[in-house]
N, C-alpha and C positions, 0 to 999 in steps of 0.2 A: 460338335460336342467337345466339351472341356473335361482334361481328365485329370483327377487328383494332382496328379504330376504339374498338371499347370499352376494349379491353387500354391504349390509348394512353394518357390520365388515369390509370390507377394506374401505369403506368411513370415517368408526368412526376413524381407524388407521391413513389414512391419515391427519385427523385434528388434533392428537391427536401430530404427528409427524408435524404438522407444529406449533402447540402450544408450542412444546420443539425449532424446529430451531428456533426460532424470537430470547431467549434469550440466544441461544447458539451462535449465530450472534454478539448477543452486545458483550459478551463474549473473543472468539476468536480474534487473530489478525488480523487484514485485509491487512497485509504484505502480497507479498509470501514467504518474507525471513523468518518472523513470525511464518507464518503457516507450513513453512518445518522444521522450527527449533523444532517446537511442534510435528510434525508428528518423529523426531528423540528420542524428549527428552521422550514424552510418553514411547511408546515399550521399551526405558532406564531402565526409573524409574520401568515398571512391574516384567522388565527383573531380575534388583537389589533385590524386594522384595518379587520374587518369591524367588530367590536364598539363601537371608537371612532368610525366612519365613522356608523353605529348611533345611538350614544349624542350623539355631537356633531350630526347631521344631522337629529335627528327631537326626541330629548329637550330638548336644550340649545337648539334653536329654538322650541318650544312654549312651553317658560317664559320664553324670552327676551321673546317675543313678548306673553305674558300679563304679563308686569311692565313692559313697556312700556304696553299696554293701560291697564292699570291706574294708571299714573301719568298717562297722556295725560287720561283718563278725567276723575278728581280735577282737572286742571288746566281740562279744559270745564268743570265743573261748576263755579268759580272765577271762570271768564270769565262764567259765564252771569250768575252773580249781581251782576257788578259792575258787568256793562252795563244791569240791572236798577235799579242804586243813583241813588238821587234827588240826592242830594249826594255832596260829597269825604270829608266828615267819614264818608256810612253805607259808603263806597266802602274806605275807610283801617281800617275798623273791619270790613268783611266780610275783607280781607287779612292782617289781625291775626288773626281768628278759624280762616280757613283754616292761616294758617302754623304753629299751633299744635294743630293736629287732623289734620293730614295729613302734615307731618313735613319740610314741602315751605317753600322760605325765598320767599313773594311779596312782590315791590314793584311798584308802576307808577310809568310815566315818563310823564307826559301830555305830548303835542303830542311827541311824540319820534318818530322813524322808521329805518327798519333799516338800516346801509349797506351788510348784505351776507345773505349767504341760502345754506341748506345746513348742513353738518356738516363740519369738520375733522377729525373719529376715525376711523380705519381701523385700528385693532388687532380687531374683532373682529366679531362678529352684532350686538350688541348696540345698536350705534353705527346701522348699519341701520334695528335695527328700532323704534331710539325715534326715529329721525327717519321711518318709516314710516305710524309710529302718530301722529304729529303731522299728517302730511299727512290721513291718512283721518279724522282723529276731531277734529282743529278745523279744518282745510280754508284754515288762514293762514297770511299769509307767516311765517319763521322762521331762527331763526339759533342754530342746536347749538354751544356754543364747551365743549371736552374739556379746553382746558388752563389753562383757572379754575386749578384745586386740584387733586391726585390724588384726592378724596377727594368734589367734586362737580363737578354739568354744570351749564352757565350754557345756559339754554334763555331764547330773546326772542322771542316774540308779538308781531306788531302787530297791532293793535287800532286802530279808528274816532280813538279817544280820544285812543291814543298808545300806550306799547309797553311792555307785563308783561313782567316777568324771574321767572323761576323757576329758584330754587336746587333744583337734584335732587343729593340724597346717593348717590353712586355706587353703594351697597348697593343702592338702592332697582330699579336697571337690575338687578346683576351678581348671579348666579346662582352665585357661588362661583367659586373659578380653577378652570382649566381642567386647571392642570399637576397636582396633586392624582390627578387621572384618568389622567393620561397618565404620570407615575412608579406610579400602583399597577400599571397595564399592561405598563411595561417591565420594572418589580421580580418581579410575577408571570413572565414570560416569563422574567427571567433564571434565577428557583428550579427554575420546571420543565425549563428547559433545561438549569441543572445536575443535576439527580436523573435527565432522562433520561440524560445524560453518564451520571453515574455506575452507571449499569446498562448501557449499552452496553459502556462500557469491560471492564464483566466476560464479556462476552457476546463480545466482542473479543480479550479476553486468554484466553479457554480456546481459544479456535479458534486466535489464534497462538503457544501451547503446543504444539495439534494439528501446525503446521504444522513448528516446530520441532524436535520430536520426531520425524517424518517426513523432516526435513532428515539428520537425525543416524542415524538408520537407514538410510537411502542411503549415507550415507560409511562406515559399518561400527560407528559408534558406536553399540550397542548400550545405552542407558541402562536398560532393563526397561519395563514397561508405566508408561501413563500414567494419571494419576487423571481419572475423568472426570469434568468440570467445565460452568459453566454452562447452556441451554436445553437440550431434551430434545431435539432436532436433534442437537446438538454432543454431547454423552452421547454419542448412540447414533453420530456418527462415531469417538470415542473409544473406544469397546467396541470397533466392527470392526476399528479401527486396532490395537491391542490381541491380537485373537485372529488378525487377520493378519500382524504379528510373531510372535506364537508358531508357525504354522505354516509361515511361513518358515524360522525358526530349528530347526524340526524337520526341514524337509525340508532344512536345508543342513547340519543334523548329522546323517542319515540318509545322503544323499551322502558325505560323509565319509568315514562307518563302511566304505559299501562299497567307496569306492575303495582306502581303506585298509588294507581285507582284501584286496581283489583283487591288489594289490599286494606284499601280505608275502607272500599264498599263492604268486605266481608265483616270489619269490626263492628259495625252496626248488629245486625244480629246477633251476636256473641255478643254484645252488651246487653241486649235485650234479655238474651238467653240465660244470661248470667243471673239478671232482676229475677226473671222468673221462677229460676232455683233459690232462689233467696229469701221469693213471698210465699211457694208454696206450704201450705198450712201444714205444721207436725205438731196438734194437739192429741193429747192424752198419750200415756208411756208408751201403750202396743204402738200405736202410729209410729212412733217419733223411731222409735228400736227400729221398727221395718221400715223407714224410708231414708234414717240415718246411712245407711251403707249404697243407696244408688243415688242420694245425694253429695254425698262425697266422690264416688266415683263420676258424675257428671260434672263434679267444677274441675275432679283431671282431666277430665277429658277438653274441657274449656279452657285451663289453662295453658294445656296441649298445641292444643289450636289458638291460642293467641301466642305462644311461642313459635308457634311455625308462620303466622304471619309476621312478628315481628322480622323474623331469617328471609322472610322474603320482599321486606320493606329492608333489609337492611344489604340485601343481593340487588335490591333498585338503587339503592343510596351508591354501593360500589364505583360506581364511573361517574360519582356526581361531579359537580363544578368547585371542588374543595379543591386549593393551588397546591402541588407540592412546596413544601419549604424546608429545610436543614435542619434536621432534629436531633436531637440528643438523645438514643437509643435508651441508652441502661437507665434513666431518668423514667423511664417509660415504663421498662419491666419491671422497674418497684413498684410503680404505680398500680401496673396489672396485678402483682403479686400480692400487693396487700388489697385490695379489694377481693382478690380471689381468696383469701384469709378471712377475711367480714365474712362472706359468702358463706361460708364453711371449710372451703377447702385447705390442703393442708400442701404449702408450698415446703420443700425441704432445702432448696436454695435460690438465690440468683447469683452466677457468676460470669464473669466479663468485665473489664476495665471501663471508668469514667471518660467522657470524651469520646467516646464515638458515636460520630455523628453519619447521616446520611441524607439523601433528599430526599423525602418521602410525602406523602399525607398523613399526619399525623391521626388525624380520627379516623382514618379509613385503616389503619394501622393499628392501632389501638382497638377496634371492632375485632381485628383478626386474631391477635393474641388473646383476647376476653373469650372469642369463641374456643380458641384451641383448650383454656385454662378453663372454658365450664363443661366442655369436653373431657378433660382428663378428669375434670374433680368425679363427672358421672361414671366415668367407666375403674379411676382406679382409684381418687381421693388425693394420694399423694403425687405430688409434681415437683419438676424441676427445670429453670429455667436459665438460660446459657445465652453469652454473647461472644461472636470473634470475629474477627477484621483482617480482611486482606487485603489485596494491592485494590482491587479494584470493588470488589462487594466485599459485603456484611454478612453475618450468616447468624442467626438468630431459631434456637433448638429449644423446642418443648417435649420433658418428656414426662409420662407416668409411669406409676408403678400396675394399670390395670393388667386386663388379660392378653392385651395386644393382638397382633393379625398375624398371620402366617405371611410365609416370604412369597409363595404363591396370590393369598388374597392381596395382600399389600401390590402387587403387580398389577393384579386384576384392577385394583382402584383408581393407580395410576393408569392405565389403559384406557380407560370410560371416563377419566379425566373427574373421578371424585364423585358420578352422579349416581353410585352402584349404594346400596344399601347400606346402614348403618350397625354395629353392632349390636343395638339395640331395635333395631327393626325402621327406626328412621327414614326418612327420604333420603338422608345424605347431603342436604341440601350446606350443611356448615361449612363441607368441607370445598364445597363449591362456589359460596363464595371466600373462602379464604382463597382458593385458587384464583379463583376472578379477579380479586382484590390486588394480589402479589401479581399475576402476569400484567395487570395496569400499569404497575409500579415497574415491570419491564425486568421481574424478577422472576425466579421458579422453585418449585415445590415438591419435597419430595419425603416419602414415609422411609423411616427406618427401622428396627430393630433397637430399644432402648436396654441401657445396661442397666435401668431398672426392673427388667423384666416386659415392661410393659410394648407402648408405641410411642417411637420418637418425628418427632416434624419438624422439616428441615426447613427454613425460609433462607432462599440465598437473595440479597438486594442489592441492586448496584450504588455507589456511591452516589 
């Protein structure tokens, strides 16, 4: 059994590891290009400075070490013999013989003494390890001077006697530069980090093709299928994306067909219907008085019903084969606005700047504002209609002066997505498809509170 006490440590880890992701978040790129280029370049760069870490820390000390050795070496073996010499003259001539066998520049200084002890060089191992190898392999004082020459070390021995200089050729320490190694490491890292670039990128651009083309088919832009392009992931989401357009596009041409029959089949009767209120006979006064008022009330009713099929011929028309093209917005709400003037109604302005434009369907567009504008003339008369432009959508407001909706119903409408009753007892059907119309368009829709009193409708559309 696990007791709370246990649970405690993975609760504290948890926080502890969301306290590191937040600014590892800001951190990070939020590419995927970004983030695969970093998930490459890391493992790179460990990989570089294990290898240099490697190469400098085990190799390049070993030989450091053994050419130190080996010159300290050569230098005992120098001293030994010299301390062995009977005279100056055999002493001068074992230092001639060595300087020219070894490669190494000897002189002595008799009765001379050192004024100082140590090594001046700190650029590297090597400065180390040939004052190391002096310490353990002639066990005397010494004096390392680095800035002789670039090219040799002035090493001083004291000795009984007095104090050997030895010229050491820099070659003879250094094991080659260093940076050699550390340009073919960064050169290398840079080639493969561009060639992995350069495949990511393609691996990046078929998926945001993917995403693109997925954009454009939400707004109603229907481009055709897409070619499917790089890893065998991304293929097969581009297949499905593909054959899921197509059965989209059959089921909302399918919809279509039937609404569109359903629709033409009902107009028949209702024309019929219409004749027959037209021929039926109202001779002499009494008739005509009493049939006058349920004849009138059956062509509202007629006309009724040929208005709601029209809203449902024009809810089939919504997703039809009309291309989007680049419109000219306020061109358009004049156009709405003085037709809704012929009509009866009584627009009190349009305002919004000339020039802006957007892609849209122009008559599927133009159906949406004629319904919002016979909309408000029914419910208030007076209207008003607005245009404005942002970075990336348009935003186009209708409003009236009617009774409007509460913040409550207005909620409720949006919830049920428009299909909820109408103020006047309606289907509601107008406002469903202005909604259908506008989410083709890859846009959205929403009721507000107008400062005429009434209800305002908010079309936002993207560019």
């Amino acid at each position: 059994m696990f007791s709370s006490r246990d649970a405690e440590p993975v609760g504290e880890r948890d926080d502890a590891w969301q306290k590191l992701d937040r600014p590892l978040r800001r951190i990070l790129p939020r590419s995927l290009m970004g983030r695969s280029m970093l998930i490459v370049l890391i493992p790179l760069l460990v990989t570089q400075a294990i290898a240099l870490g490697l190469f400098y820390g085990t190799y390049l000390n070993v030989v450091s070490r053994r050419l130190s050795d080996g010159v300290t070496g050569e230098v005992s073996l120098v001293i030994a013999m010299i301390e062995h010499a009977s005279s100056e003259a055999e002493r001068t001539l074992v230092l001639q013989d060595a300087s020219s066998r070894t490669q190494l520049g000897f002189s002595f200084q008799p009765g001379e003494t050192l004024s100082r002890y140590g090594t001046n060089h700190v650029l590297g191992p090597m400065d180390d390890d040939f004052a190391r190898s002096i310490r353990q392999n002639l066990g005397r004082p010494y004096d390392v001077d680095w800035s002789e020459s670039p090219q040799t070390v002035r090493a001083s021995i004291q000795l009984p006697q007095g104090v050997m200089v030895v010229m050491v050729p820099v070659k003879r320490l250094n094991i080659g530069p260093i940076w050699l190694f550390v340009v073919w490491a960064v050169s290398s890292s840079i080639v493969l980090f561009l060639i992995a670039g350069l495949f990511m990128r393609n691996q990046v651009r078929a998926i945001r093709r993917l995403g693109h083309a997925a954009e454009l088919f939400g707004m109603g832009r229907d481009q055709g299928p897409i070619r499917p392009q790089g890893a065998r992931e991304v293929r097969q989401a581009a297949i499905a994306f593909n054959r899921m357009q197509a059965r989209v596009n059959r089921f909302v041409a399918q919809r279509t067909a039937v609404l569109a029959g359903v629709s033409h089949d009902l107009r028949t009767p209702l024309t019929r219907l219409r004749l027959t209120v037209a021929m039926i006979p109202t001779f002499g006064p009494i008739r005509a008085e009493t049939l006058k008022p349920d004849l009138a009330d059956m062509v509202a009713d007629i006309e009724d019903m040929e208005r709601l099929i029209g809203s449902y011929l024009s809810f089939a028309r919504g997703e039809g084969a009309e291309e989007p093209v680049l419109t000219e917005l306020r061109g358009m709400l004049d156009d709405v606005a003085a037709a809704t003037v012929r009509a009866g109604g009584q627009v009190l302005g349009v305002e919004g700047r000339e020039g802006v434009e957007a892609t849209v369907r122009p008559d599927a567009l133009r159906r949406v504002l004629t319904n919002l504008a016979e909309n408000a003339r029914r419910h208030g008369g007076a209207m008003r209609f607005s245009l404005r432009e942002g970075e990336r959508n348009v935003e186009i407001t209708v409003e009236d002066n009617g009774p409007g909706l509460s913040a409550s119903r207005r909620a409720a409408i949006s919830e049920l997505n428009g299909t909820t009753a109408s103020q006047d007892g309606n289907s509601g059907l107008g406002l469903t498809i202005v909604r259908d119309i506008i989410h083709a368009h890859g846009g959205s829709i929403r009721l507000v509170e107008s400062p005429l009193g009434g209800l305002g409708v908010v079309l936002s559309l993207p560019k």
